[in-house]
KOLZADREN-798422 format. One record per residue (C-alpha): x, y, z. Coordinates in Angstrom, 2 decimals. Layout:
N
x_y_z
X_Y_Z $
...
This chain:
551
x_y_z
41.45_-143.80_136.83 $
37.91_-144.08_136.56 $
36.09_-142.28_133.90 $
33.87_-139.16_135.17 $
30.18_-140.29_134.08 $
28.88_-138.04_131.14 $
25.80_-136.59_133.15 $
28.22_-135.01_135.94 $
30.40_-133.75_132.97 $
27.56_-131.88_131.89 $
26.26_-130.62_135.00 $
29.48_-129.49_135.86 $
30.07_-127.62_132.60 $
26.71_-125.98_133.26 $
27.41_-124.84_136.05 $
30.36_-123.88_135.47 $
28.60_-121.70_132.68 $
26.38_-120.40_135.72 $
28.90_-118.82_137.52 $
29.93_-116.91_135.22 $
26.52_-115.45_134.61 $
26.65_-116.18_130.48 $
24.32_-117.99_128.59 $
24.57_-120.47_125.37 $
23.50_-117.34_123.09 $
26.85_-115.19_122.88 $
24.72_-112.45_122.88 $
22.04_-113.18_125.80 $
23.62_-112.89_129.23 $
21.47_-114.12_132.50 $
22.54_-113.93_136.22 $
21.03_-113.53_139.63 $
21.74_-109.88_139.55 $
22.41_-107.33_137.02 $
24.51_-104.43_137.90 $
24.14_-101.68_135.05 $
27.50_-98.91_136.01 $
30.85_-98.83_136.50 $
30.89_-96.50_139.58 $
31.92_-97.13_142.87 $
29.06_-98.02_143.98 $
28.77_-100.64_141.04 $
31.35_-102.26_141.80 $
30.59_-102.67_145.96 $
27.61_-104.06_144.69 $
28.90_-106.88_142.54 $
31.76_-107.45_145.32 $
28.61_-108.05_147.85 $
26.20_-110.07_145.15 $
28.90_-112.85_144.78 $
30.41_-112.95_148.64 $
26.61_-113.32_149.05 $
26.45_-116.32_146.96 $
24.88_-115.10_143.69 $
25.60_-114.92_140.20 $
26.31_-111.63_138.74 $
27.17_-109.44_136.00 $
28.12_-106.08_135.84 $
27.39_-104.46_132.86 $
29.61_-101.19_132.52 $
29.07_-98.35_130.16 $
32.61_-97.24_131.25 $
35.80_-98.46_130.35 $
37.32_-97.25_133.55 $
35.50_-98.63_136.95 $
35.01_-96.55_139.93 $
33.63_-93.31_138.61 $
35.19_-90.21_140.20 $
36.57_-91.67_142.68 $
38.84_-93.53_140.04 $
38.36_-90.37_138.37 $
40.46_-87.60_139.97 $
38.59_-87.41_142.87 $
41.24_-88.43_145.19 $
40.59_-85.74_148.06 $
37.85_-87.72_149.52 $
35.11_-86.00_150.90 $
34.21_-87.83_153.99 $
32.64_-86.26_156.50 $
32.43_-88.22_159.87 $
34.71_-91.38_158.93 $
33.17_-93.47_162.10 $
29.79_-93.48_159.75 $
31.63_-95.16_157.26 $
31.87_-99.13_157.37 $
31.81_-102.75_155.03 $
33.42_-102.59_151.60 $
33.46_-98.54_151.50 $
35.67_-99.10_154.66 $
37.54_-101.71_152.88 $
38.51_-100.17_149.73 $
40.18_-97.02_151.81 $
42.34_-99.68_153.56 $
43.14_-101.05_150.75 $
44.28_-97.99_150.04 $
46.08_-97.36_152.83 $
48.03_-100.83_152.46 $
48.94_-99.36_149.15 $
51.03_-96.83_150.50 $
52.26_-98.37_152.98 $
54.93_-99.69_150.12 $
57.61_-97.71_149.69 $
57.89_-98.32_146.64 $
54.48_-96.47_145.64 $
56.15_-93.18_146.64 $
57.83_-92.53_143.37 $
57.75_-88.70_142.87 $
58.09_-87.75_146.57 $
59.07_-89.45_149.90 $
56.03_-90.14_151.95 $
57.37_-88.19_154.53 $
57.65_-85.37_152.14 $
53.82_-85.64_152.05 $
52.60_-85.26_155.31 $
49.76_-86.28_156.95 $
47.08_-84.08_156.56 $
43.80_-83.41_154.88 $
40.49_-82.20_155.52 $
41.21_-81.77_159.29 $
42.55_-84.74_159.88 $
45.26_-87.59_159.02 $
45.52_-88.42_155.55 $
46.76_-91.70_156.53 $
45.46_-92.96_159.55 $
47.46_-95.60_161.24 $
45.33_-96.78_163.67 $
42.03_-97.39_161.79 $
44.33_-98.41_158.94 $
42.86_-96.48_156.64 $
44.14_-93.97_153.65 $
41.19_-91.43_152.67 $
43.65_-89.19_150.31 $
45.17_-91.18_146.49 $
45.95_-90.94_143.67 $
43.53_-91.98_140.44 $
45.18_-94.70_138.86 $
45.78_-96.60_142.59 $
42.06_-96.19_143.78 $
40.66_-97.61_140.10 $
43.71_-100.51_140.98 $
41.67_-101.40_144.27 $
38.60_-101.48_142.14 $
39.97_-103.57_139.62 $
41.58_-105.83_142.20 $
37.73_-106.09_144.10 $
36.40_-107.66_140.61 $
39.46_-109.68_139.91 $
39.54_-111.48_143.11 $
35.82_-112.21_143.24 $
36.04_-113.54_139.53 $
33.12_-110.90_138.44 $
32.38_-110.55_134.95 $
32.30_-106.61_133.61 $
31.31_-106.42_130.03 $
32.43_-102.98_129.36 $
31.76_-100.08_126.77 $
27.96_-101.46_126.91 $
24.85_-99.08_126.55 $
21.44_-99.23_127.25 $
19.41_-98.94_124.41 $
17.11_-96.19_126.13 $
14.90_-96.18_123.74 $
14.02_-99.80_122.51 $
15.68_-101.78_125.31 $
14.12_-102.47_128.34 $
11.40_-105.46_128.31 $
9.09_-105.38_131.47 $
6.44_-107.85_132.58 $
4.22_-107.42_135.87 $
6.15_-104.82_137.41 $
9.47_-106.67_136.89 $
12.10_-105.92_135.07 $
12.95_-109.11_132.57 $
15.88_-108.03_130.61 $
17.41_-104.97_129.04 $
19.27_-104.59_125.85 $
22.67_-102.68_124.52 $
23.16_-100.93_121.69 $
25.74_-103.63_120.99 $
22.61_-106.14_121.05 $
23.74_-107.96_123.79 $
20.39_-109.07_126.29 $
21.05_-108.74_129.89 $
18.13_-110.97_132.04 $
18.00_-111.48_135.61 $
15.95_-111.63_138.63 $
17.13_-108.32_140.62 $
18.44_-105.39_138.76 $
20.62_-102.14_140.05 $
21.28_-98.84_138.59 $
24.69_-97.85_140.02 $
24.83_-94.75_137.43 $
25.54_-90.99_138.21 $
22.64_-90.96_135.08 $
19.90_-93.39_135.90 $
19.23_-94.15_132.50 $
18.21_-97.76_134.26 $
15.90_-96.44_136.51 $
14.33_-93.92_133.58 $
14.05_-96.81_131.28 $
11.87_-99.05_133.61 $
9.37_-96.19_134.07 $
10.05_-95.10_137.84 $
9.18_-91.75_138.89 $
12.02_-89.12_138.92 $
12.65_-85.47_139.19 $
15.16_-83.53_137.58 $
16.40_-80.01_139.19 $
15.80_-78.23_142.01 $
12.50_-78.27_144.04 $
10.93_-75.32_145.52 $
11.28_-75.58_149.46 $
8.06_-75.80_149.85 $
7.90_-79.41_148.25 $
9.28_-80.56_151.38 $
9.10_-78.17_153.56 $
12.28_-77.13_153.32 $
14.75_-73.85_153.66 $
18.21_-74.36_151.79 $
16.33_-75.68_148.36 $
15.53_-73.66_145.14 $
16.88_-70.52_144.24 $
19.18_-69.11_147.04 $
20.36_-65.87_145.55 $
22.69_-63.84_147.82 $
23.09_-66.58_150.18 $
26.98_-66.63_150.10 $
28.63_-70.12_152.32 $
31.33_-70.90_150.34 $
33.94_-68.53_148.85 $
32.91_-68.91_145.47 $
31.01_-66.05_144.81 $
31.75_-62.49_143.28 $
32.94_-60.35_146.21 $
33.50_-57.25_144.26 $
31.05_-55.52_141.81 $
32.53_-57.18_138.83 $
31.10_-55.55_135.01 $
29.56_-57.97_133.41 $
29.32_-56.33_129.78 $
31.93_-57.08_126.62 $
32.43_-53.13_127.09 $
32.03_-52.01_130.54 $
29.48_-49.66_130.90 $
27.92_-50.85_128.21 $
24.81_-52.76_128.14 $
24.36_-52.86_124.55 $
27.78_-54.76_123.64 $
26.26_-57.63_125.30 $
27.27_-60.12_128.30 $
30.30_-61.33_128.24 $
30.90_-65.48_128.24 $
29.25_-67.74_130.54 $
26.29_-65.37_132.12 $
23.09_-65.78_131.74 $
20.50_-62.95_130.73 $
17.67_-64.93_132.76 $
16.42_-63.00_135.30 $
17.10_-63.94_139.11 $
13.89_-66.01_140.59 $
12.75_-65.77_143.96 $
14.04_-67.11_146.37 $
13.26_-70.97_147.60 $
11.75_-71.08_143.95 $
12.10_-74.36_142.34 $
13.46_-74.84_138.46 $
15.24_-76.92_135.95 $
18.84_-76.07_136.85 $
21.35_-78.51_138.31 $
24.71_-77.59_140.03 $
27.47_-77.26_137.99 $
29.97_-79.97_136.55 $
33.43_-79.93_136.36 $
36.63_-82.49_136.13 $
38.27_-83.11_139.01 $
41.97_-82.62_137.65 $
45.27_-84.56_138.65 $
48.29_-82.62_138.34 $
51.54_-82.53_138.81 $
54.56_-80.20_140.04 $
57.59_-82.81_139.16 $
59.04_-81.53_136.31 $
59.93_-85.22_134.85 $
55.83_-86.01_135.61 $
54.07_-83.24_134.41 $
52.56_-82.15_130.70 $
52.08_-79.00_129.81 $
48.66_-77.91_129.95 $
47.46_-78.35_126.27 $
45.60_-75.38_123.95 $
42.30_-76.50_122.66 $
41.74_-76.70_119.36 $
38.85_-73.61_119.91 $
40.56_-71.85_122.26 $
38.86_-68.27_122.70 $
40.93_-65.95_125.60 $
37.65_-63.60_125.43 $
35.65_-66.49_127.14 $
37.84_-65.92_130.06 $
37.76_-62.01_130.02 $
35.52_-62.21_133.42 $
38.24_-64.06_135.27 $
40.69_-61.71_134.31 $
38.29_-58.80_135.95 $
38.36_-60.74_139.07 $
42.27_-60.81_138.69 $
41.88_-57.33_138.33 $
39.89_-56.64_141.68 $
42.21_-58.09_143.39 $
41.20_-61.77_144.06 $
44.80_-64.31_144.19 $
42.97_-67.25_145.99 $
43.64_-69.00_142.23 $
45.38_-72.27_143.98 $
42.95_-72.53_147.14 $
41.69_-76.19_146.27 $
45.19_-77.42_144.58 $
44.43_-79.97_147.15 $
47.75_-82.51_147.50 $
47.81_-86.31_147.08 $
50.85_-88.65_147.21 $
53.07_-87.95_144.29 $
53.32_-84.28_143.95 $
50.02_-84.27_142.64 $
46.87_-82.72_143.35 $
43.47_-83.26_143.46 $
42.38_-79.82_141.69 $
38.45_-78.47_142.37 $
36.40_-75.66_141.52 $
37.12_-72.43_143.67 $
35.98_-68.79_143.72 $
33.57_-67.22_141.64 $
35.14_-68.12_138.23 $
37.01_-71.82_138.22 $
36.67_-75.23_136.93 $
32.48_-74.80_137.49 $
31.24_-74.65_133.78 $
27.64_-72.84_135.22 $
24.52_-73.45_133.58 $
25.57_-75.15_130.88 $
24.63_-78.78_131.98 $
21.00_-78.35_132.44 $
19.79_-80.80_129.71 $
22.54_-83.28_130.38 $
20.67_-85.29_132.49 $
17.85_-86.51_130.12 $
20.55_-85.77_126.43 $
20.76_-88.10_124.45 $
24.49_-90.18_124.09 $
25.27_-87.79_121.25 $
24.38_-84.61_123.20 $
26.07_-85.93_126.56 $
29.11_-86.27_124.76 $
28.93_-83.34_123.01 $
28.78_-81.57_126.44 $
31.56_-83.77_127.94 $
33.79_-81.86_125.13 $
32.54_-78.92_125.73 $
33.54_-79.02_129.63 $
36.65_-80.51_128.69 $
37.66_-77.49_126.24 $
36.03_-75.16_128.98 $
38.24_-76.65_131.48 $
41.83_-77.21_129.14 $
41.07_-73.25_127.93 $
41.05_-71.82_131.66 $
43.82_-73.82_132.41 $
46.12_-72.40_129.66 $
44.56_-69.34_129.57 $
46.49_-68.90_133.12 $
49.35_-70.36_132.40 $
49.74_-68.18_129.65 $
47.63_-65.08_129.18 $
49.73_-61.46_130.07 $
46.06_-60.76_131.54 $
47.00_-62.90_134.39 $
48.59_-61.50_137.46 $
52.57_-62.19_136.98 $
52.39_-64.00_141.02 $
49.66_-66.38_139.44 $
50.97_-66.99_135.95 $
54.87_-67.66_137.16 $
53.95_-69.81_139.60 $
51.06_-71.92_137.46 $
54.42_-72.57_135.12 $
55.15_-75.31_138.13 $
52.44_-77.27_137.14 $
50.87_-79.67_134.44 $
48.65_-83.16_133.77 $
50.38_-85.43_135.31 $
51.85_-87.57_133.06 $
51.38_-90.92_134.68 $
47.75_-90.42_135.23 $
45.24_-91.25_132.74 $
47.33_-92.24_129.88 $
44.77_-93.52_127.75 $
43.39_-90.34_127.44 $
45.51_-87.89_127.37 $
46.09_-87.27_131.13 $
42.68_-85.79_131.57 $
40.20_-87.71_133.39 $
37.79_-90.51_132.17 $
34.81_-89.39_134.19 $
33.13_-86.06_134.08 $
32.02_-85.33_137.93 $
28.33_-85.50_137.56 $
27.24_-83.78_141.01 $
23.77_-84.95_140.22 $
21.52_-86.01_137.62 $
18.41_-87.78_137.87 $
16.63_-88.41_141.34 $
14.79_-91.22_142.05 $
11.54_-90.33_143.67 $
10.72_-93.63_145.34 $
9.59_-95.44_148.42 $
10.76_-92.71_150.89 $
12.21_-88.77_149.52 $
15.48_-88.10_151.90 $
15.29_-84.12_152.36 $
16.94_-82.08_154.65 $
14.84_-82.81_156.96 $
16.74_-85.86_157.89 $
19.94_-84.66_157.08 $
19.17_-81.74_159.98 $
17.82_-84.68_162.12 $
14.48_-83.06_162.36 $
12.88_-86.09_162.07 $
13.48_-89.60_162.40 $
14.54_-92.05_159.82 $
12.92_-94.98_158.77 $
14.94_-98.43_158.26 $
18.43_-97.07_157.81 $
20.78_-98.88_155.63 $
23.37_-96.52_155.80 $
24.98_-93.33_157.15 $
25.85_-90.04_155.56 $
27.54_-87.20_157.26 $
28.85_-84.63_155.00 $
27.53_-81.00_154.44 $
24.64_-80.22_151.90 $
27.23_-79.61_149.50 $
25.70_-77.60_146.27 $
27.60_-76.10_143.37 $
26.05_-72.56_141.61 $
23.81_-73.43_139.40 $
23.73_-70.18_137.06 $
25.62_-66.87_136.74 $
23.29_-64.06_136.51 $
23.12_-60.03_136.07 $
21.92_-58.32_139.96 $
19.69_-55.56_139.91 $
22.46_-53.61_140.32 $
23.97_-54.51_137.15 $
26.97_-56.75_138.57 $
27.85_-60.22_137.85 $
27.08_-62.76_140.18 $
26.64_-66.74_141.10 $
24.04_-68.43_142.60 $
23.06_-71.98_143.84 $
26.44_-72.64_146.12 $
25.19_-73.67_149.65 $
27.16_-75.32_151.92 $
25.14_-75.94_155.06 $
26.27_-78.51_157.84 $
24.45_-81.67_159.30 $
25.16_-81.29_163.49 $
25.29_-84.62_163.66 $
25.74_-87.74_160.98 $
22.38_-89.10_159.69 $
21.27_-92.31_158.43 $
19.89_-92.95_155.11 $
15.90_-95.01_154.46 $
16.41_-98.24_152.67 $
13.00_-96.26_151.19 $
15.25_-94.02_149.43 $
16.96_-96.58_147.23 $
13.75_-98.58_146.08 $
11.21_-97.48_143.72 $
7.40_-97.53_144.56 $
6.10_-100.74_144.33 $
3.71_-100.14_141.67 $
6.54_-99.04_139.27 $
9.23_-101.57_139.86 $
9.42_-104.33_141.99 $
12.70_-106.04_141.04 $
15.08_-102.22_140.88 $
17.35_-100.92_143.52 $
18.81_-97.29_142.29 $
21.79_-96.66_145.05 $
23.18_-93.61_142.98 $
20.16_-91.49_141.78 $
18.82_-92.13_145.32 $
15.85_-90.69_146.08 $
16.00_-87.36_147.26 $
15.86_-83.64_147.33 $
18.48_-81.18_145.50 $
19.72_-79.95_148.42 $
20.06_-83.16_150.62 $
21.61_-85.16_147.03 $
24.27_-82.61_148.10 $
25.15_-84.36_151.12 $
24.08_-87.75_150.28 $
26.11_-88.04_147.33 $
29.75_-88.55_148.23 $
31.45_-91.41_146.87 $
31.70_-93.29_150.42 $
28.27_-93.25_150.71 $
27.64_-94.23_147.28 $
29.61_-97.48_148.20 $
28.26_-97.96_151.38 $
24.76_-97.56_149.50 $
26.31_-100.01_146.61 $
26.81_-103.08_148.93 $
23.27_-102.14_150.84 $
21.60_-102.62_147.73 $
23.00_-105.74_146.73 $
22.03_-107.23_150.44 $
18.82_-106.21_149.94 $
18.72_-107.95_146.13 $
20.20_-111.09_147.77 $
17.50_-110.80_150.64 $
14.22_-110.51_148.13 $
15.78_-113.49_146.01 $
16.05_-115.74_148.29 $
12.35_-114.86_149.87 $
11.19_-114.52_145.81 $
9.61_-111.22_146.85 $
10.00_-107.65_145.65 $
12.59_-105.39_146.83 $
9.56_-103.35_148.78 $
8.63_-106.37_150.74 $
12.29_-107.32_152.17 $
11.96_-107.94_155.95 $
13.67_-105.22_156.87 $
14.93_-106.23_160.18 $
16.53_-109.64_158.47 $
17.90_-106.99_156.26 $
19.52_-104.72_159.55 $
20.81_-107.56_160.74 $
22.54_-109.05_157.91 $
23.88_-105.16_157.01 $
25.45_-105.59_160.33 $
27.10_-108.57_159.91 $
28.79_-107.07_157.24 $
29.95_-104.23_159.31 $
27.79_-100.96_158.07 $
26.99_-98.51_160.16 $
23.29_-97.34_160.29 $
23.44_-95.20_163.45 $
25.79_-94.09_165.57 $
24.93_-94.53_169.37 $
């Protein structure tokens, strides 16, 4: 056998070495593209980058990929499922093969589970396609996306926000970790429910709610009495430690602020919460556990609601394969830890986490305070005794979730601002990349005192697109003069009240891989992402089967 030549060893070995997007230094990493997140949307970009031909890396603050919808979030909040194409598409068939084992139905017999969900089939046989899992199977599909496109995740890696982001001409050249390792490469993406990316490189961003009159705009701001949801205080609940009683002070969780007018614009952000998987099998479920601070006064307002009447407690115990559920925030007092996320966006590591814990006790305390509590109805409390974590879920972490759902952080304000004016289809969008379709979804953002001297929430709005609407490549790339070589698919660039619509986790995929085609398309021209031909950008999009309007 002849001996390979020592020149083709080494080009072989170096590029080799390319591929897998590391450099000589152990701790200086280069690729084509640079994928900061471990979201859903991180990962459809990475998937994308290499099937596109380029070297990538996807460096992944999070352990865990896929974000919330790895996370809990298993009740998928589609909307119209026709606007929803390419890898998002993919990863919900994937899905769907998934359970097409019978095997995977361990705690239940698939025909035990039905077929329903959100108005339609949870499984759907014909477009082969599964829209309704459990946690640990969707962050499986994720896992199986990197694995068979041999992408390298470094994991548990954070930006060093303050010190680690070196810039040159508008470009981005490199970011560090706090672990030291340097990340350099020619097109970089901020796939984070944060945007700590974006906010390091200097783009423009707003935090909170606008007043409507930013955009000319109706369902933004303050929208006090404006009830479209259930979860709202129906009766005239007290909201005093003594009833009556001014003086003794409010009780937990309501704010003395005075109520703003309305369409005013302000600092607050709708409310966080973990999107819980439990479980009714008695050999899969844990009992709900006591936090170490446990305080049953914190939930003395609930147990006034109880009081009025109100037994709508297991509304949005919404069922997933298993026996399990994927459980959300309903009424006026649930999962929703109002107002106390405001500064989370911009906090610091330390404070973030620090409010992660306190959600999680917020969340583990209401949970046992019902199962246990004799100031719970005896209907609610006996029948909460069915449930607990389930015990095959998360079990790395005690069977509560990895990811914290972070409805919405930063926004991007970039190249083009979606509001509700395109969500409502009042006017015409610019160079679509994608499709959204789902209602302009916002949590309450504070729990106040009326004038009357009642209790009550504000900020839920729930308002409904009449059609699905596409979404502006402008809203994904910063201005030009900020950053030419940044695509933000996440912290999109938008308006409170359209974010609510816009950010559902088949979007966030479908705006994952867009961004990555775009990347691909302004390194291969050796332009910024702002001068992309957009219409070699449509068609490739479409090649790869996204939707960007329906006809």
């Amino acid at each position: 056998m002849n001996k390979i030549p020592f020149y083709v060893f080494i080009a072989f070995v170096f590029l080799l070495s390319s591929c897998t997007g590391k450099s000589k230094n152990s701790n200086e990493y280069e690729a084509d593209i640079i994928i900061y997140g471990g979201t859903s949307a991180a990962v459809t970009a990475a998937v994308e980058a290499v099937q596109s031909g380029k070297t990538v890396l996807v460096v992944s603050p999070d352990t865990h990929l896929g974000g919330l919808s790895s996370g809990g979030l298993g009740f998928s909040d589609t909307g119209n499922k026709s606007t929803i194409g390419g890898l998002s598409r993919e990863f919900y068939h994937r899905v769907w093969l998934h359970y097409n084992d019978s095997s995977t139905w361990k705690w239940q017999k698939h025909s035990e589970f039905g077929n329903k969900g959100q108005g339609t089939v949870a499984m759907d046989g014909e477009n082969r396609t599964m829209w309704i899992f459990e946690p640990h199977v969707a962050e499986q599909v994720f896992e199986d996306f990197i694995t068979e496109n041999k992408i390298t995740v470094l994991r548990n890696e954070w930006l060093d926000r303050t010190n680690g982001m070196v810039k040159k001409d508008g470009n981005i050249v490199s970011f560090k970790t706090l672990s030291g390792k340097i990340f350099s490469g020619k097109m970089f993406i901020d796939a984070t429910y944060e945007g700590d990316l974006m906010a390091a490189a200097g783009v423009s961003y707003h935090v909170g709610r606008e007043a409507c009159s930013v955009y000319n705009e109706t369902w933004n701001g303050v929208q006090a009495e404006v009830f479209q949801h259930g979860h709202h205080f129906k009766d005239k609940i007290d909201p005093y430690q003594i009833p009556g009683k001014p003086e003794s002070g409010l009780l937990y969780g309501i704010s003395s602020e005075p109520i703003a007018a309305n369409g005013t614009g302000d600092n607050k952000i709708q409310a966080y919460c973990f999107r819980l998987c439990m479980s009714n099998h008695p050999e899969n479920r844990v009992p709900f556990p006591k936090p170490d601070n446990y305080n049953a006064a914190n939930y003395e307002l609930l147990g006034r609601v109880f009081d009025a009447g109100w037994r709508e407690w297991f509304n949005k115990f919404d069922l997933i394969p298993n026996r399990k559920t994927d459980t959300n925030n309903h009424g006026p007092f649930s999962s929703d830890f109002i107002g106390m996320n405001y500064d989370y966006p911009e906090a610091t590591y330390e404070r973030r986490k620090a409010i992660i814990k306190a959600h999680e006790d917020y969340q583990k305390g209401l949970l046992y305070f019902v199962a246990n509590d004799p100031r719970v109805p005896k209907e609610i409390h006996d029948k909460m005794q069915d449930w607990g974590l389930a015990k095959d879920e998360f079990t790395d972490n005690g069977n509560w979730p990895h990811q914290l759902y972070i409805r919405e952080a930063r926004r991007m304000l970039g190249v083009y601002v979606t509001s509700e004016n395109d969500v409502l289809a009042k006017r015409e969008v610019p160079e679509p990349i994608g499709m959204g379709s789902y209602a302009m979804d916002s949590h309450n953002a504070q729990r106040y005192v009326t004038s009357e001297g009642f209790v009550q929430d504000e900020g839920d709005i729930g308002v409904e697109p009449k059609a699905p609407y596409s979404i502006s490549y402008g809203s994904i790339i910063p201005k030009k003069e900020e950053c030419t070589n940044l695509i933000v698919p996440v912290c999109v660039s938008s308006s409170h009240i359209a974010y609510g619509s816009i950010r559902m986790e088949p979007v966030f995929m479908i705006l994952g891989q867009s961004a990555a085609v775009a990347a691909c398309n302004a390194i291969d021209g050796g332009i910024g992402v702002q001068d992309v031909d957009y219409n070699v950008l449509k068609e490739t999009l479409k090649k790869k089967n996204q939707v960007l309007k329906l006809q």
